[in-house]
N, C-alpha and C positions, 0 to 999 in steps of 0.2 A: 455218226457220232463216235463211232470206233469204241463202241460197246455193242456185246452180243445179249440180246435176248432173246430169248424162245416159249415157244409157243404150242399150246397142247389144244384138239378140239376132243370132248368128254361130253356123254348125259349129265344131266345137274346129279343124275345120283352116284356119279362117279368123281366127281370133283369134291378136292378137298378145301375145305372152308377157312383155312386156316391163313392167315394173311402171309405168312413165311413160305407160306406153299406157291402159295395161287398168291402174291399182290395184287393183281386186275382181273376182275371176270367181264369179259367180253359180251355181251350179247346181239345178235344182229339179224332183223327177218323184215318181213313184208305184211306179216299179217297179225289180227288181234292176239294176245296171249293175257291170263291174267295167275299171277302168283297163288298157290295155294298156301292157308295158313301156315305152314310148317315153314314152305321154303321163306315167307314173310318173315318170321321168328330166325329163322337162321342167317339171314341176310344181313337183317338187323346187328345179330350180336358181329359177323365178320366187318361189317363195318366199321362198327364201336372199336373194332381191336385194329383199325388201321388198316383194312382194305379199300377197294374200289373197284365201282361196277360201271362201265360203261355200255351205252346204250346206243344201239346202231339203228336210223332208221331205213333199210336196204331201199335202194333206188326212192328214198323218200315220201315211202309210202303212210300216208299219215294215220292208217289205223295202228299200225307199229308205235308209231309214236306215241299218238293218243293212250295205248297199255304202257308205256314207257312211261309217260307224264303218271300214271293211275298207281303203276306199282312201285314209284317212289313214294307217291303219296302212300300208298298200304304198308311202306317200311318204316316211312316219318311223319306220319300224320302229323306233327306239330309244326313239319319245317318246310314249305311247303317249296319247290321247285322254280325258279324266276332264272330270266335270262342273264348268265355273265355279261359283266359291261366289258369292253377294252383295256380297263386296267387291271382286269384279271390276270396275274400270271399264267394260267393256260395259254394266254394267246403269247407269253413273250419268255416263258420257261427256255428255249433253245433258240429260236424265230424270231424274231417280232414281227409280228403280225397284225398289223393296222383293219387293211382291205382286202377280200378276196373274189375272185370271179368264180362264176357257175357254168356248170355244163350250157351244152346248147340248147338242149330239151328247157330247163328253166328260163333261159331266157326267150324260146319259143313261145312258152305259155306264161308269160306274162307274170313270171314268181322273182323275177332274179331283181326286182328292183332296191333292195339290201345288200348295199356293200359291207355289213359286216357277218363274221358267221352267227349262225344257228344255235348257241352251244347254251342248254340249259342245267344248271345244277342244282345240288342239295347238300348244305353245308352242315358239317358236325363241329359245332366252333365253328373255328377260320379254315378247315379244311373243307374241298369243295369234294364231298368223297361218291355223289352220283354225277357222273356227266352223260348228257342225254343228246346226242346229235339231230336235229330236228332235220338236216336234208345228209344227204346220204355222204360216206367219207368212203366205201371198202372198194367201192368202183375205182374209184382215185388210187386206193393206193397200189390196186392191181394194174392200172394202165387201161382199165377195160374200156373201152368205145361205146358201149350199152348207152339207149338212151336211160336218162334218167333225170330225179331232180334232186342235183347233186352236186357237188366244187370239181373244178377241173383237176386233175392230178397234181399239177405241182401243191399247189394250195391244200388240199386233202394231202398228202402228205408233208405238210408242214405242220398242220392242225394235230395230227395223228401224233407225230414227232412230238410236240409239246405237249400233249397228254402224258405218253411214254415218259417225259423228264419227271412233269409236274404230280405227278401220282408215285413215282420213284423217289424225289424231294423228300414228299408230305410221307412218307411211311413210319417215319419212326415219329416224327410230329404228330399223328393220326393218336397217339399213347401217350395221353393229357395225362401227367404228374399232380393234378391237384383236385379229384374227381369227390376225394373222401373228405376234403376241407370241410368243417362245422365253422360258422358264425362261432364268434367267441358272447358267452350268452344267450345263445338263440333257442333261448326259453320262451314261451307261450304269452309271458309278461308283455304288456306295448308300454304301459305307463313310464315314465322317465328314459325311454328310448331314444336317441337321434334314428329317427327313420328318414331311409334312403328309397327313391324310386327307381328302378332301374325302366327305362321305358322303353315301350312297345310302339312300334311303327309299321308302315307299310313295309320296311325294307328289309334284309337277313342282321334284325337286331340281336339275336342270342347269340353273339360273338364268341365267347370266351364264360362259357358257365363256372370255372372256377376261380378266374380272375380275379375277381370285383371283391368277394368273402375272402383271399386268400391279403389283397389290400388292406381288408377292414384289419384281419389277423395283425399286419405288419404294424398297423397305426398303432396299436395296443402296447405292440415291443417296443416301438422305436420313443414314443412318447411319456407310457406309462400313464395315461391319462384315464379317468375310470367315468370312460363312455359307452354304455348298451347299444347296441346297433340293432336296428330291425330293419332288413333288406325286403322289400316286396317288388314284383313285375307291375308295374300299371302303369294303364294309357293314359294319353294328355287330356282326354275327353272323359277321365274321371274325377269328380269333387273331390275326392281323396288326395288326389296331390295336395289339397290346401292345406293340407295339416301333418306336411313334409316340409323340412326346411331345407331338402336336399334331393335335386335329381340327378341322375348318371345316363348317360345317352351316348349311347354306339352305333355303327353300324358300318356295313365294306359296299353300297351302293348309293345311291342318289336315293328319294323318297319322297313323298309327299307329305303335309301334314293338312289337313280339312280345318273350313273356316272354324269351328268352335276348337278343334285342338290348340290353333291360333293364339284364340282369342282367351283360353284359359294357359295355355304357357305366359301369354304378355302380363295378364293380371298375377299369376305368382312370380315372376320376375320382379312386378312392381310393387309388388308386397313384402317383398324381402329374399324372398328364395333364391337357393342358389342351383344353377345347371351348369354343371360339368359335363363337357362333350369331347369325343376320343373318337379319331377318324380308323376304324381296324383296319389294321395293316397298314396303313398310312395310305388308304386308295383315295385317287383323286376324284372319283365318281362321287366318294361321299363328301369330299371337301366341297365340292361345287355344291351339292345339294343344300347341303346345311347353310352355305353359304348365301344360297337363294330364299331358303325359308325363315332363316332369320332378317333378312331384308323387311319379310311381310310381318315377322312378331314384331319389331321393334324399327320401324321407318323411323329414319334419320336417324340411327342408334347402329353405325359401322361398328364390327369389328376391329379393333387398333392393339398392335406389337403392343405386350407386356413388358417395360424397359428393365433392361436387366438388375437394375437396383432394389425392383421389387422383393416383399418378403415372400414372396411365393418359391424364388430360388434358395432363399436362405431360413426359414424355421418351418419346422424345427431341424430342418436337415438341410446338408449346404447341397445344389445345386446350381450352381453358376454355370458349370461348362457338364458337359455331358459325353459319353460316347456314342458314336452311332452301332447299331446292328449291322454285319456285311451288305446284307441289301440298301441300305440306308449309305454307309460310306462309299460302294461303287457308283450309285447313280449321283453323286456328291462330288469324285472326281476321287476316288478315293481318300476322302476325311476322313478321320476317324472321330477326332476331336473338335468338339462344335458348342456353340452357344445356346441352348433347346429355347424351341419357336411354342411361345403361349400366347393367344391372342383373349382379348377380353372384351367386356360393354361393362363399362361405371354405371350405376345406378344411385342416385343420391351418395355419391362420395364412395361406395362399395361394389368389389365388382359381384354383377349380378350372372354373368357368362363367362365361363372360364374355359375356352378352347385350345387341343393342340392336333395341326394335322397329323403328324405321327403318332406312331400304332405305342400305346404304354402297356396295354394288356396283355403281351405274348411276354414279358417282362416280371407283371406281379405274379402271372400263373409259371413261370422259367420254362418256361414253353420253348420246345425245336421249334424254331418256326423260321424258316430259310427265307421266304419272300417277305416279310413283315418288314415294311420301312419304319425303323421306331429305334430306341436308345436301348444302351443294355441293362440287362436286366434290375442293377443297382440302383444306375440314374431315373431308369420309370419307378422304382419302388420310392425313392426318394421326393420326383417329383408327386406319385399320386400321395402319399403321405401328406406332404404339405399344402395341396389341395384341400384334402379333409381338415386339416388342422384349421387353415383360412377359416374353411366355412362353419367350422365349431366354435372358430372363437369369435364370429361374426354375428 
């Protein structure tokens, strides 16, 4: 890459915590290990400030791993660890990297039948700031012949390489601008509130925890309209969404929803509610997904283009045309200037689904956010504004 980095091996009690210091803490062994509280506590905060720990499991040893998997969990108990899909930027930071092969030992024993990697993380936001290698990379990047169960050298050092971009990228994005945002209102009161649900899924739904309240903020400016908001987290398998007239749905993978979550999203769609959905980052893992499980809420009820005439582009704020974010114009052929893609479902004359595959959230929060396919920060503020408006005046 014709950049130099370096590299320091230290005790955990000689290493400094600080993400300017140390950006990546390394780890890499064969055998169990489990965090004690303190370094739990201190992991935690250098992460929050924009570090990253990766996680090595030497020759693929799976009780390594197994404490790898545990003491993310003992750092994030809330966010729990799930495997990067392929439109992860890790795998296309430097590389792109689709498929890779394995050592010989793997495919000896009967493990290599996954052509894609191993590579599990743990998201703060949209940053993935644990990554956890479930078969072994440090073989690879030595050359070493060792058997093991592990990717062959080239491959392991491709893998390795787009870590080293993608953790280098996300550093200064890792230091979310909008962490102190208050709800404007977000008093104790529920009575005459438009309550929002932000919803919980199988997938890495807490995308962007400043986001969404830093939106509601804008609505307020841009409109002056004197609406209380009460934002709460709830599942689709709670009664409580019926006495919402608005839901917000994210997420950066594919997911599942169970037959009653189903079946209680299609009856508040058909009851008037409205669902707003935002694919983070603009990844296609979650466009497909959503794409699938709206099929089953709403059979025979496709998603169809928002034609540009609609008032969605224009009140109370004009958005007709939009700019792209860099990542968003280079995979576009370098565009920068575009027409922004809503897709929706009419429900008795109103749309009841309001979808866009690109990322709005790294936008309302003015988030660094280098890989995020989505519009700049004005045009999403614009666009989610007039979303809200829609569905207030709906």
């Amino acid at each position: 890459m014709g950049t130099s980095f370096s590299a320091n091996v230290k005790s955990y009690a000689r290493i400094s915590l600080e993400p300017d210091q140390n950006p990546i803490l390394y780890r890499s062994g064969y055998k169990a290990f489990r965090l004690t509280p303190d370094q739990v506590s201190a992991l935690r905060d250098y992460l929050q400030a924009g570090g990253t720990i990766i996680f090595n499991a030497l020759v693929g040893n799976p009780d390594f791993y197994k404490s790898a998997v545990q003491a993310a969990h003992d750092i994030f108990p809330d966010s729990p660890s799930y495997r990067l899909r392929m439109d992860h930027p890790v795998f296309h930071a430097f590389y792109d990297i689709d498929k890779v092969a394995y050592r010989d030992r793997m495919v000896k024993d009967g493990l290599a039948g996954d052509p894609y990697p191993w590579i599990e993380g743990v998201d703060i936001d949209n940053r993935t700031a644990i990554l956890i290698s479930r078969w072994d990379l440090s073989l690879g990047w030595e050359a070493n012949g060792h058997d093991s169960w592990g990717y062959v050298n080239g491959d392991a050092l491709k893998i390795g390489a787009n870590m080293m971009c993608y953790a280098t990228a996300m550093r200064e994005a890792g230091k979310s601008v909008g962490q102190s945002v208050e709800l404007v209102n977000a008093d104790k009161q529920t009575a005459g509130k438009f309550r929002v649900g932000y919803v919980i899924h199988d997938g890495p739904w807490r995308t962007r925890t400043a986001a969404f309240p830093m939106l509601l903020n804008q609505f307020h400016i841009a409109t002056g309209t004197p609406v209380s908001f009460e934002l709460r987290d709830v599942s689709l398998s709670d009664g409580s969404i019926f006495e919402m007239p608005f839901l917000y749905f994210t997420g950066t993978t594919d997911f599942s929803l169970t037959d009653q979550e189903r079946a209680n999203l299609r009856k508040f769609l058909m009851n008037g509610g409205v669902l707003f959905v935002e694919a983070g980052e603009g990844r296609k893992s979650f466009d497909t997904g959503f794409r699938a499980e709206m099929e089953k809420v709403l059979p025979g009820r496709p998603l169809t283009s928002i034609p540009a005439g609609n008032a969605l582009f224009k009140q109370p704020l004009e958005a007709s045309t939009v700019k792209a974010r860099p990542a968003l114009a280079a995979a576009r052929g370098n565009q920068v200037e575009m027409q922004p893609e809503l897709y929706g479902i009419e429900i008795n004359g109103s749309l009841a689904v309001i979808y866009t595959p690109y990322d709005l959230s790294a936008g309302w929060e003015k988030a660094l956010a280098p890989y995020a396919l989505g519009y700049q920060p004005s045009d999403s503020m614009a666009l989610g504004v007039n979303v809200l408006y829609y569905a207030v005046t709906h």
